[in-house]
C-alpha positions as a Markdown table, in Angstrom:
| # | Residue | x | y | z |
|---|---|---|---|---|
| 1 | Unk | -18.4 | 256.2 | 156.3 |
| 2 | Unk | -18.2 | 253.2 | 159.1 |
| 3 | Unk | -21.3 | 251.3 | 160.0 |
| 4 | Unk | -20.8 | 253.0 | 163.3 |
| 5 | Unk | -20.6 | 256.2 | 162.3 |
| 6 | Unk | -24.3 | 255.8 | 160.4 |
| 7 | Unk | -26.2 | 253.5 | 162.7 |
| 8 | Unk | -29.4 | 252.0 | 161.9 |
| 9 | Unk | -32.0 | 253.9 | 164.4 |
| 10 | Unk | -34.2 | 251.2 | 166.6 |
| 11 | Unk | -36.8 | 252.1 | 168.5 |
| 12 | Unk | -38.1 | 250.5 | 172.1 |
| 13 | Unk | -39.5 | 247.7 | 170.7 |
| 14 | Unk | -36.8 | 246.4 | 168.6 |
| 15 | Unk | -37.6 | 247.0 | 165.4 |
| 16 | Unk | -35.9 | 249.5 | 162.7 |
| 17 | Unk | -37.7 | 252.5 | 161.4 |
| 18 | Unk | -35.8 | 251.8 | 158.6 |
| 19 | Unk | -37.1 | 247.7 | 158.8 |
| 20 | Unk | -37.2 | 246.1 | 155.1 |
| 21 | Unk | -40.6 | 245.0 | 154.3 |
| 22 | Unk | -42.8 | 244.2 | 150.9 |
| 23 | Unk | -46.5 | 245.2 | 151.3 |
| 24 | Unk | -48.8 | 244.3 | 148.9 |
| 25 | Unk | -52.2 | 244.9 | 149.9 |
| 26 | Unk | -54.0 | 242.5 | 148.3 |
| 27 | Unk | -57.4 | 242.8 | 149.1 |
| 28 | Unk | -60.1 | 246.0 | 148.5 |
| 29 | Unk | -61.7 | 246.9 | 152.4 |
| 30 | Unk | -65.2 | 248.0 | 151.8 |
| 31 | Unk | -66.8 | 248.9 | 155.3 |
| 32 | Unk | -69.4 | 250.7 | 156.4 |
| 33 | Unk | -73.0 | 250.0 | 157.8 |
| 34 | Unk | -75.4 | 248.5 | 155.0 |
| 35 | Unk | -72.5 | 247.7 | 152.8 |
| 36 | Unk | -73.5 | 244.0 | 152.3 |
| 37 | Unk | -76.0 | 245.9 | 150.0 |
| 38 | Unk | -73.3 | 246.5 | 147.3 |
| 39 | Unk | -72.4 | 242.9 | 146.7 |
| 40 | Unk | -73.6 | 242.7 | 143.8 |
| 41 | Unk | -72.0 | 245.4 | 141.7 |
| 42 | Unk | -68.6 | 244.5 | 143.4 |
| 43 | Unk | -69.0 | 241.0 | 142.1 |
| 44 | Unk | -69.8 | 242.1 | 138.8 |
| 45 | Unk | -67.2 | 244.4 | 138.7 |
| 46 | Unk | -64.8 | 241.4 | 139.0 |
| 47 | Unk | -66.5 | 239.9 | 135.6 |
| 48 | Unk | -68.1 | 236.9 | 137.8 |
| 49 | Unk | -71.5 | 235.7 | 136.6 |
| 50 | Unk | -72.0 | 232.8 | 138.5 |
| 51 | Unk | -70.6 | 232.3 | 142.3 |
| 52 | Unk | -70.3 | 229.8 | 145.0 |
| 53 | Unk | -71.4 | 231.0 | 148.6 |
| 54 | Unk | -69.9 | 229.2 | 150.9 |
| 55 | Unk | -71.4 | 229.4 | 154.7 |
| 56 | Unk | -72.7 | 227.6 | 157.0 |
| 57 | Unk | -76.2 | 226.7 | 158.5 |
| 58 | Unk | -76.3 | 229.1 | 160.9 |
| 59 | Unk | -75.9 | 231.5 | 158.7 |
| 60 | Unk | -78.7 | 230.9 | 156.6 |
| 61 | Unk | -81.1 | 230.7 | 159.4 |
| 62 | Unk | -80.1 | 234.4 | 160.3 |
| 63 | Unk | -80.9 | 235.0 | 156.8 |
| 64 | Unk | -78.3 | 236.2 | 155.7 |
| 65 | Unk | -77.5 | 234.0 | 153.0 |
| 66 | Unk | -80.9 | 234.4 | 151.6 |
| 67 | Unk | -80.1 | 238.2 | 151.2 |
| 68 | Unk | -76.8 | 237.9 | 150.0 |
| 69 | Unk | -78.4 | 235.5 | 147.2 |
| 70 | Unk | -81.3 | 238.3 | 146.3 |
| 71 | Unk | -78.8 | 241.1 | 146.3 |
| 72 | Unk | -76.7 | 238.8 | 143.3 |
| 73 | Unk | -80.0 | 237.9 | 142.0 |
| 74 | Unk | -81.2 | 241.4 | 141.3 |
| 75 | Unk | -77.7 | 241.7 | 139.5 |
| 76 | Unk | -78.1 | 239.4 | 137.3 |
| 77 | Unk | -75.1 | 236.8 | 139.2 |
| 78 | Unk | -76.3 | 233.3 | 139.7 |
| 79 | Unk | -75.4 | 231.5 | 142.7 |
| 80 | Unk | -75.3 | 228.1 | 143.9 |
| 81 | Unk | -75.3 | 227.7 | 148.1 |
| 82 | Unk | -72.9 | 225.5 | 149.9 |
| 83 | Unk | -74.1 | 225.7 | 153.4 |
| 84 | Unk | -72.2 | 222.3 | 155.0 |
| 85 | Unk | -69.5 | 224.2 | 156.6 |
| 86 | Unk | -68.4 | 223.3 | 160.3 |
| 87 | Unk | -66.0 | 225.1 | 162.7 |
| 88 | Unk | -62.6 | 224.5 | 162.0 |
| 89 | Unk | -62.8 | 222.9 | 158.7 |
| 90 | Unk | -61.2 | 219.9 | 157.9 |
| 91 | Unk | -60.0 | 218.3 | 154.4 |
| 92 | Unk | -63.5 | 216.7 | 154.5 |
| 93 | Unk | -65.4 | 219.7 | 154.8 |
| 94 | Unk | -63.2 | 220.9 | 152.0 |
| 95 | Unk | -63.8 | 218.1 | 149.3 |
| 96 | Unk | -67.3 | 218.0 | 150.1 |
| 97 | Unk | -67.0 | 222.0 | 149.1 |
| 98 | Unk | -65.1 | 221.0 | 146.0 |
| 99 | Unk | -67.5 | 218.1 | 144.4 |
| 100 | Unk | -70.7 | 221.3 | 144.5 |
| 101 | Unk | -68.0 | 223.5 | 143.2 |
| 102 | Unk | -67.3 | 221.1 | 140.3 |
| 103 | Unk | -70.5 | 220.6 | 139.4 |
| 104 | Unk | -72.4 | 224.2 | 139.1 |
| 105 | Unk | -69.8 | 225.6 | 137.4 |
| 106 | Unk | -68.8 | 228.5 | 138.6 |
| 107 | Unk | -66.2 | 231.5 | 137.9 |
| 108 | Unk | -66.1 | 232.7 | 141.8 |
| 109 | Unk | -66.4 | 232.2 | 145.3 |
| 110 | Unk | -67.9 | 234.0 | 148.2 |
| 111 | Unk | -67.0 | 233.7 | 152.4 |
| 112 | Unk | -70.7 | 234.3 | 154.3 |
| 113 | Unk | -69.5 | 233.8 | 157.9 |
| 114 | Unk | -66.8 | 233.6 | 160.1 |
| 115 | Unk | -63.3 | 232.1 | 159.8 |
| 116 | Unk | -64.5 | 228.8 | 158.7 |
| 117 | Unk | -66.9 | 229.5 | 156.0 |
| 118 | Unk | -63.9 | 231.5 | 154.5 |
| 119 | Unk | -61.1 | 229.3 | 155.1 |
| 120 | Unk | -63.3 | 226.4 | 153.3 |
| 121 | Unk | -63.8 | 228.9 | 150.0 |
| 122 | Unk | -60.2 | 229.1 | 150.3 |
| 123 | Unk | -59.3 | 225.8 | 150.4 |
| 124 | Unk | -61.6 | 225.0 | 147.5 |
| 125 | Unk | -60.4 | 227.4 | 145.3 |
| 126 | Unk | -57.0 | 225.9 | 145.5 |
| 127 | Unk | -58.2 | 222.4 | 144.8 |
| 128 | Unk | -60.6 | 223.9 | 142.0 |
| 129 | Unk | -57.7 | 225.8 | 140.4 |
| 130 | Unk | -54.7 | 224.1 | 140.9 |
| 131 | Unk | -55.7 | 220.3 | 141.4 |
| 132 | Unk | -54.6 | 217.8 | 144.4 |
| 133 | Unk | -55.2 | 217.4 | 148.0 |
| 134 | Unk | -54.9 | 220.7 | 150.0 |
| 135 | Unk | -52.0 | 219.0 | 152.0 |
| 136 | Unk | -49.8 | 219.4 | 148.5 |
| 137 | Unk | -50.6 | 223.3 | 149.5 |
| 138 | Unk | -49.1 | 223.0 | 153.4 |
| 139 | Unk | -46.5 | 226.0 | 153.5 |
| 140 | Unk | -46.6 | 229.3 | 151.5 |
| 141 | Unk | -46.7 | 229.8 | 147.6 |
| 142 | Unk | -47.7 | 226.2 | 146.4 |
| 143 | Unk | -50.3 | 226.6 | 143.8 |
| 144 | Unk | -48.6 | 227.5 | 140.3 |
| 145 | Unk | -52.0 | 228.3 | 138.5 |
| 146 | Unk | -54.3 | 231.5 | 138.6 |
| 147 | Unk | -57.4 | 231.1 | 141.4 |
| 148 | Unk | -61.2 | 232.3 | 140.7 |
| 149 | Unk | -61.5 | 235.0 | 142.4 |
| 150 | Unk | -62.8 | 235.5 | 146.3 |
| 151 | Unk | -65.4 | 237.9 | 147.8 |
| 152 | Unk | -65.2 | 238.0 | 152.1 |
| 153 | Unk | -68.1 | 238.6 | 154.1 |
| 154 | Unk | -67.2 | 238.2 | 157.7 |
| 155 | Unk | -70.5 | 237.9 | 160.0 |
| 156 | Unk | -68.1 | 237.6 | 163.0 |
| 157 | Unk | -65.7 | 240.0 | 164.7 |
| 158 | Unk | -62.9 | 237.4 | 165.0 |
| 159 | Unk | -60.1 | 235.8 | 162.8 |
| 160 | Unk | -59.4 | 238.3 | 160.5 |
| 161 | Unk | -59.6 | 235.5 | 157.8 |
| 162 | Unk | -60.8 | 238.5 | 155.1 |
| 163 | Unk | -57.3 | 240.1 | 155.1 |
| 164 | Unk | -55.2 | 236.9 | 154.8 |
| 165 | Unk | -54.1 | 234.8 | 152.6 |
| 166 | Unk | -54.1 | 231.8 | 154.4 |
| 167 | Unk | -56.5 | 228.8 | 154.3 |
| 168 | Unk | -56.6 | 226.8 | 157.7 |
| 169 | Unk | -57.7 | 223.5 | 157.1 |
| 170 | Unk | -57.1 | 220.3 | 159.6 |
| 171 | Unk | -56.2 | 217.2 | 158.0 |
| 172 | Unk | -59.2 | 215.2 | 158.8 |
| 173 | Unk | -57.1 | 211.9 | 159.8 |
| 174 | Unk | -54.0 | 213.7 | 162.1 |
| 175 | Unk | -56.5 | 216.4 | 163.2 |
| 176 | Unk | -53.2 | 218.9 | 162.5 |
| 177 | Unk | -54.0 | 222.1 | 161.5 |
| 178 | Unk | -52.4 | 223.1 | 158.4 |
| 179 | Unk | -51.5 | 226.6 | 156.8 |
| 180 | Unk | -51.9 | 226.9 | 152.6 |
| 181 | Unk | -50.5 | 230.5 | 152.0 |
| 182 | Unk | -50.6 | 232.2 | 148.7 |
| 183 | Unk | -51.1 | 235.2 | 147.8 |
| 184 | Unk | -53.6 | 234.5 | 145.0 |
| 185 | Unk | -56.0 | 233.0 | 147.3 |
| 186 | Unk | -56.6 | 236.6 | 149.2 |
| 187 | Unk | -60.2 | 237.5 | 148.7 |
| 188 | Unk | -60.4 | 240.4 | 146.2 |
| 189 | Unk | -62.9 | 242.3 | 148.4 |
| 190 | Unk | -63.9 | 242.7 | 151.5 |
| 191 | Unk | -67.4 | 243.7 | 153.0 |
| 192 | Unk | -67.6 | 244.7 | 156.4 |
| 193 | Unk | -71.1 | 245.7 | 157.0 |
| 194 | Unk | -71.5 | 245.5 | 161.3 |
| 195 | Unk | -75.4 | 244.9 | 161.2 |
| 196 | Unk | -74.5 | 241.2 | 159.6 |
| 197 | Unk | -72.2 | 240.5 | 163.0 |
| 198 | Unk | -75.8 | 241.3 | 165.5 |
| 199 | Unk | -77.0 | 238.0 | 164.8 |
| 200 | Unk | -74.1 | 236.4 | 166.7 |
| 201 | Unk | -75.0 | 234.9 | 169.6 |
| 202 | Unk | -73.1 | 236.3 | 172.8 |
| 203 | Unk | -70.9 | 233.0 | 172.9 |
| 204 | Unk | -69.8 | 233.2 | 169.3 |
| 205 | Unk | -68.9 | 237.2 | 169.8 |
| 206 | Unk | -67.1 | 236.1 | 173.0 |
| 207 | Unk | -65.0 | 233.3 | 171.5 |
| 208 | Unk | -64.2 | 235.2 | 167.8 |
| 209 | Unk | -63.7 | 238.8 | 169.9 |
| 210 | Unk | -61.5 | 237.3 | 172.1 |
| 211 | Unk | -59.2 | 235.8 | 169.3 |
| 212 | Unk | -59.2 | 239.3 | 167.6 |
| 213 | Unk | -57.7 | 240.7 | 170.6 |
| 214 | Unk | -55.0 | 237.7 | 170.6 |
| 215 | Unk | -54.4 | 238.6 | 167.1 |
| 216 | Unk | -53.4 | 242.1 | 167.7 |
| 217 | Unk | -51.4 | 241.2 | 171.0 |
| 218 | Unk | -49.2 | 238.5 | 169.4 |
| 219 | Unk | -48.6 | 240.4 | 165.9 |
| 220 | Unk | -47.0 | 242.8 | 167.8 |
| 221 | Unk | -44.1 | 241.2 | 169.3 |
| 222 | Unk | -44.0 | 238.7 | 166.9 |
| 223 | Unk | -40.0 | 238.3 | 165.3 |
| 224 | Unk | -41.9 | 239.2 | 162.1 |
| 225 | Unk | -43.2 | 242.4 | 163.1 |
| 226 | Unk | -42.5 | 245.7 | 161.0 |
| 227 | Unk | -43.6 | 249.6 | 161.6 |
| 228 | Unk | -46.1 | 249.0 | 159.4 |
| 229 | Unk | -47.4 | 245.9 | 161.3 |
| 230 | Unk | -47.2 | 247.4 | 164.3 |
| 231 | Unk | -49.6 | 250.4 | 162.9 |
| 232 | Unk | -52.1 | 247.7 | 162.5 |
| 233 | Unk | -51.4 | 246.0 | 165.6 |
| 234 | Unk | -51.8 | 248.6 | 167.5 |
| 235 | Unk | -54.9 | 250.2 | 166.0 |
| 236 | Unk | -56.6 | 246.8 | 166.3 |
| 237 | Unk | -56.3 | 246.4 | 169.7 |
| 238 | Unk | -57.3 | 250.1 | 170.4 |
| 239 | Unk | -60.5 | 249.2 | 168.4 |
| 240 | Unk | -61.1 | 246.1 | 170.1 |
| 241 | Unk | -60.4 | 247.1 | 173.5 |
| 242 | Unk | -63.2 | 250.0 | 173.4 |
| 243 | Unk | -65.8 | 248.0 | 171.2 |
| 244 | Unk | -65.4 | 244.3 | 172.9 |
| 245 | Unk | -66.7 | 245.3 | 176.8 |
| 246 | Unk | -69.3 | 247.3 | 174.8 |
| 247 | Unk | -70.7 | 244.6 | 172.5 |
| 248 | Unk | -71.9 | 243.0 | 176.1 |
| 249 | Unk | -73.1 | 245.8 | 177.8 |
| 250 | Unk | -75.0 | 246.6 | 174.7 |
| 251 | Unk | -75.6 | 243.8 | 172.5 |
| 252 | Unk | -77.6 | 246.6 | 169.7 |
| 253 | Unk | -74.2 | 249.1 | 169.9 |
| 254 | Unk | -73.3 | 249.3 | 166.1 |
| 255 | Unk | -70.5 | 251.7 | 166.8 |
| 256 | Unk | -69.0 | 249.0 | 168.7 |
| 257 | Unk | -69.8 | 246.0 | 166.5 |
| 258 | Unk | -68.0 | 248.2 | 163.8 |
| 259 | Unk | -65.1 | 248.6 | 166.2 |
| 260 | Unk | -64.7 | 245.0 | 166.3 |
| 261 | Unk | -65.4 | 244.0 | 162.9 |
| 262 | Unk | -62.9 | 246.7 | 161.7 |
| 263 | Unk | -60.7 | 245.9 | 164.7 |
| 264 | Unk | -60.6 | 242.2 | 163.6 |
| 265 | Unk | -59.9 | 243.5 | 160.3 |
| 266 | Unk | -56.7 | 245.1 | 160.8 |
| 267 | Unk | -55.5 | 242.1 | 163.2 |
| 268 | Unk | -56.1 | 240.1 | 160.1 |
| 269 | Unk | -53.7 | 242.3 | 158.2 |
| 270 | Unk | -50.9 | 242.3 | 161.1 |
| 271 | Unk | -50.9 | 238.8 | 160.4 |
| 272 | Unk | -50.8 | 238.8 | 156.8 |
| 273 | Unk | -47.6 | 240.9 | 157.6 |
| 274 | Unk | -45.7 | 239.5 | 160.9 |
| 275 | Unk | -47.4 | 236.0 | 161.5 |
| 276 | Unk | -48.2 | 234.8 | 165.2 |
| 277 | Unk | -46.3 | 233.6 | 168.3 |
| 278 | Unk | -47.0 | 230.6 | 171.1 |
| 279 | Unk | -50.2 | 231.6 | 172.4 |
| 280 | Unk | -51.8 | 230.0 | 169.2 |
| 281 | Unk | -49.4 | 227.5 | 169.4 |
| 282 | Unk | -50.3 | 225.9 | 172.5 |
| 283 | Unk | -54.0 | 226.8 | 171.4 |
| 284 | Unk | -54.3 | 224.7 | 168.1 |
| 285 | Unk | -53.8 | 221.0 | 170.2 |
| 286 | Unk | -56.0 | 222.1 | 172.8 |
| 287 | Unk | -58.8 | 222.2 | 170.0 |
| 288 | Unk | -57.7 | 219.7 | 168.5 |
| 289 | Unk | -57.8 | 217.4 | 171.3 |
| 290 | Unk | -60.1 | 218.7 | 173.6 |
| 291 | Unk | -62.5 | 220.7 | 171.3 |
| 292 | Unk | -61.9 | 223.5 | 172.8 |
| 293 | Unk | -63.7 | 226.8 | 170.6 |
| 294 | Unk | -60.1 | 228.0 | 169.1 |
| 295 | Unk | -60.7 | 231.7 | 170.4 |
| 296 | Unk | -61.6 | 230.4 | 174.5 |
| 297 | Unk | -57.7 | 228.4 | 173.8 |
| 298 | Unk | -56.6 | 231.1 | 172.9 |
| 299 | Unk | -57.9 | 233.5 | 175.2 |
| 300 | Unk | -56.7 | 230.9 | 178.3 |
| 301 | Unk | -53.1 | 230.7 | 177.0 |
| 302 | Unk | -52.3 | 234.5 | 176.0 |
| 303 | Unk | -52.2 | 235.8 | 179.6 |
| 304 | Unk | -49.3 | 233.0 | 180.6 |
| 305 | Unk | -47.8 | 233.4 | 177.0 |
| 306 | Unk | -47.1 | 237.1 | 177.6 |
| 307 | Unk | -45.6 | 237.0 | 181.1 |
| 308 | Unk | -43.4 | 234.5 | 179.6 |
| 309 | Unk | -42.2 | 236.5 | 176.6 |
| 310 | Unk | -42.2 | 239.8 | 178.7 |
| 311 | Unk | -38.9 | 238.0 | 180.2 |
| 312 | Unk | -37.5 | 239.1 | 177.0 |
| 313 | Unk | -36.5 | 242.8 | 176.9 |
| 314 | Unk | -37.3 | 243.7 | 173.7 |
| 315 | Unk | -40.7 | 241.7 | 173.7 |
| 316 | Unk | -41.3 | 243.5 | 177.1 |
| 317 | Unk | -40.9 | 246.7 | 175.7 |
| 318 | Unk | -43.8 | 245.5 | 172.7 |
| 319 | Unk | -46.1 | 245.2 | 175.4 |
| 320 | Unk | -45.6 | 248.3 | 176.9 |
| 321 | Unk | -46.2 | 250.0 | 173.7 |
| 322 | Unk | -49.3 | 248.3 | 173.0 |
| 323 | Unk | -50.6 | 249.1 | 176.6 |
| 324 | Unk | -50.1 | 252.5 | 176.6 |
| 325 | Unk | -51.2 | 252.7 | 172.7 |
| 326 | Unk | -54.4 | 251.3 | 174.2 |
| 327 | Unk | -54.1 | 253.9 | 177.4 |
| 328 | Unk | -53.8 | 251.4 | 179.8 |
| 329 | Unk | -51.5 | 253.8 | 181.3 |
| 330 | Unk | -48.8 | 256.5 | 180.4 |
| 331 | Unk | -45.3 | 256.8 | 179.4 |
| 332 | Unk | -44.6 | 257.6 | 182.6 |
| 333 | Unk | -45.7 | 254.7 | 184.7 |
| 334 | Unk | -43.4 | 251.6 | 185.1 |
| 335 | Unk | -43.2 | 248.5 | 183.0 |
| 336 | Unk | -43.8 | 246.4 | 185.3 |
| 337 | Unk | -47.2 | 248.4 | 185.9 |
| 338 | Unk | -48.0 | 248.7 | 182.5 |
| 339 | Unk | -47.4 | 244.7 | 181.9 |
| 340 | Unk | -49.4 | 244.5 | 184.9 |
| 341 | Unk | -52.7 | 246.5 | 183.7 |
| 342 | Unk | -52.0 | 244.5 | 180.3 |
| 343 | Unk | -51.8 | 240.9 | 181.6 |
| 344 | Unk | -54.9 | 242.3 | 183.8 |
| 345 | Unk | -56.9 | 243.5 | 181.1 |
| 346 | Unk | -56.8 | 239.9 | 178.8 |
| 347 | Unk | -57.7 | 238.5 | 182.1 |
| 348 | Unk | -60.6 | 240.8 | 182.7 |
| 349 | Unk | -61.8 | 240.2 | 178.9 |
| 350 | Unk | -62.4 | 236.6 | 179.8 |
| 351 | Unk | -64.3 | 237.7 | 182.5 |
| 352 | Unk | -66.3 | 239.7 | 180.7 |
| 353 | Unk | -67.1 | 237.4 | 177.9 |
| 354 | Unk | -68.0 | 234.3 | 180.6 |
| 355 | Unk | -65.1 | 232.6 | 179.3 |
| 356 | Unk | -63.8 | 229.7 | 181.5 |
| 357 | Unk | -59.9 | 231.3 | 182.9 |
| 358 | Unk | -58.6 | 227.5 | 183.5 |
| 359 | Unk | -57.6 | 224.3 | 181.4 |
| 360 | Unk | -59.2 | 222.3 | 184.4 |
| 361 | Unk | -62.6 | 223.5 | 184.0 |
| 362 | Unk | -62.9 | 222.7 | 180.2 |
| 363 | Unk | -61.9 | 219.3 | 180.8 |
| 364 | Unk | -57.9 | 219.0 | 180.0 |
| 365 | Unk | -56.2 | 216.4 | 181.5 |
| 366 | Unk | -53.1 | 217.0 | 183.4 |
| 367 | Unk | -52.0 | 213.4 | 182.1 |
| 368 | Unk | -52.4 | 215.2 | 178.6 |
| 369 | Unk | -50.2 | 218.2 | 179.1 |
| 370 | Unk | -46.6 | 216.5 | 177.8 |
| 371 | Unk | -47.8 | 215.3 | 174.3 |
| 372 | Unk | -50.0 | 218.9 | 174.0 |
| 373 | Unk | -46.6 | 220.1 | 174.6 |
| 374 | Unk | -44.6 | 218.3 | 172.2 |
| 375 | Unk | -47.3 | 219.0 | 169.4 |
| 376 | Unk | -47.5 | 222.7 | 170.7 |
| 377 | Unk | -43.7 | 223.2 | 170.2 |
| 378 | Unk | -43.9 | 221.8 | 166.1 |
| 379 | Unk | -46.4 | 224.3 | 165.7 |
| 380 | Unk | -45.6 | 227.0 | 162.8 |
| 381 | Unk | -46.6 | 230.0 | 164.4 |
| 382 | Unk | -44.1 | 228.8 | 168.0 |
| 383 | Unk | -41.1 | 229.5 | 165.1 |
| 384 | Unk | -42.6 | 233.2 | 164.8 |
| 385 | Unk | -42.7 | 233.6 | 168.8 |
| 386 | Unk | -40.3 | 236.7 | 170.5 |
| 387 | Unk | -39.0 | 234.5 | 172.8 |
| 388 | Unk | -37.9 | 231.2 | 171.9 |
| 389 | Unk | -39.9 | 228.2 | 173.3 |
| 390 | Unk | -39.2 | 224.6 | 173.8 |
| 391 | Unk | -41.7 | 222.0 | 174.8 |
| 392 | Unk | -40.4 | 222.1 | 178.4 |
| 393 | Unk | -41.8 | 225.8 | 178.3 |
| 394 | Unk | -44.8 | 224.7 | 176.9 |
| 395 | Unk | -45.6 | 222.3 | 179.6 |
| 396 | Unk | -45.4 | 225.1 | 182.2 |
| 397 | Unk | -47.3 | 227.1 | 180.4 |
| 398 | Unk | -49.9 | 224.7 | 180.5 |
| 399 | Unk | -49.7 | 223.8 | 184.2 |
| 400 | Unk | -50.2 | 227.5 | 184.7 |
| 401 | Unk | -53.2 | 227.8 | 182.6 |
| 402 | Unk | -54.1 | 224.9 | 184.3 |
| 403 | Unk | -55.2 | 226.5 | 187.6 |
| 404 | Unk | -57.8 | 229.2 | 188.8 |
């Protein structure tokens, strides 16, 4: 029988029903309200007797590393704090991680935070494990030798850092943000307790919220993207786009902090499975240069990104999907009202969370915008976008985010 005789059946969006993929999941999703509670028999279950927590001081002023530390105490797990960890880590951050990690001894590691506090635990345990500088780990599959294991405990609702297996660190000289990728360091477990994400302050939940809902949006039109990532994609930005309004109207809503929290979760999983496209291309220099919070870059940039990529058809018909997945509207209505009530809805988010909706009023300088733009096209994720995207396109992306 002739190829044409036995297509391949595609759907809307451009993927295969019958698309090839490899899912491994990697990592054990324990979720549920007062789960942080069970720490301690999950880390002993993994054999560890003696763990690194690695968060930040924030963190411990909430108290929640003081309670993670008594729930592994009254297991019998010793534990040895590392609480020096800054937003987006750098190499620095990451030695300075490594030299307490040396010294205490331990046999595993634990994430108290958000995406920093477990991208630093990541980045150690490569450098405890395998040796070197974590720029020897820059791509995917680089470290050769076994890694401690990792236990996630996000505190935020954001970067979906528990269900990856990626370590973002910056090199603390070129400021560029690199990705280590290996399977091995994936956190074994976990925890997604919604009482520990209360403590954020509105801000934090704006930014890390807002970069959730970025996650979802990009992973599904990414060239990557699978029927399985989509599932994830979608239900993500279901869950964040009920829980996110919510979390403001009501900071105390549980029900939505779980929405969120899960909702990040399964972004974090898309990822793991179709990578991300130009919106957090264009973001990473904007942080890097401007310290701009990575989810408000984000958050700026997605709304340009997707009427550029909605010029391709099959990216287009992504968004749709998502939008009326979400029930931003039916089957029925048009695309170009479904992009519409899309595009409109990340715009509204901002809104919602008092986040800024122009490069001009955090500061960017037109001057600027050309060498953002060069760095924003060399970006990894830019490789991963639907629509391809030169530095040109980056620089009008840029002028359009630049304006009210």
């Amino acid at each position: 029988m002739s190829k044409s005789e036995n297509p391949t059946p595609v759907q809307q969006d451009g993927t295969s029903i019958l698309s090839s993929f490899d899912y491994q999941p990697r990592t054990r999703l324990v979720c549920g309200v007062g789960c942080i509670e069970r720490v301690g028999e999950l880390t002993r279950e993994l054999g560890c007797k003696k763990v690194l927590l690695v968060t930040d001081s924030g963190i411990v002023a909430a108290g929640h590393a003081d309670r993670v530390r008594k729930i592994l105490d009254a297991a019998h797990i010793g534990t040895v704090l590392f609480d020096k960890v800054r937003e987006n880590p750098t190499t620095r951050d990451v030695d300075a991680c490594l030299q307490m990690a040396k010294e205490s001894g331990i046999d595993a590691f634990i994430g108290l935070g958000g995406g920093s506090s477990m991208d630093t635990a990541k980045g150690c345990n490569f450098l405890l494990t395998n040796g070197g500088r974590m720029q020897d780990y820059w791509g995917v599959g680089k470290a050769t030798k076994p890694m401690l294991p990792f236990i996630a405990i996000p505190t935020t609702a954001g970067t979906g850092s528990e269900c990856q297996s990626a370590a973002l660190i910056a090199d603390e000289e070129t400021h560029q943000k690199m990705a280590c990728l290996d399977p091995k360091a994936a956190a074994r477990i976990a925890l997604l307790d919604p009482t520990l994400t209360l403590s954020q302050p509105a801000q934090v939940a704006a930014s890390t919220g807002i970069d959730a809902i970025a996650h979802a949006v990009e992973t599904a039109v990414t060239k990557k993207r699978t029927p399985l990532s989509l599932m994830y994609s979608h239900e993500a930005f279901k869950l964040c786009f009920s829980g996110f309004p919510t979390i403001f109207q009501t900071p105390t809503d549980i029900q939505a902090r779980g929405q969120m929290q899960l909702g990040a979760a399964l972004a974090g999983t898309a990822i793991e499975n179709s990578m991300l496209g130009a919106a957090h291309s264009a973001a990473n220099p904007l942080t890097a240069h401007f310290g701009i919070v990575h989810g408000q870059a984000v958050g700026i940039m997605l709304p340009h990104v997707v009427r550029f990529n909605a010029e391709d058809p099959v990216a287009r018909a992504g968004y749709i999907d998502l939008a009326i997945a979400a029930k931003l509207g039916g089957p029925q209505e048009s695309a170009e009202d479904l992009l519409r009530k899309l595009v409109g809805t990340l715009e509204n988010f901002l809104i919602v969370a008092n986040i800024p909706r122009s490069l001009d009023a955090l500061g960017v300088k037109h001057s600027k915008i050309p060498s953002l733009a060069e760095e924003a096209a060399k970006q990894w994720t830019a490789t991963f976008n639907p629509r391809p995207i030169t530095a040109a396109d980056f620089v009008k992306l840029y002028e359009a985010a630049s304006k009210q």
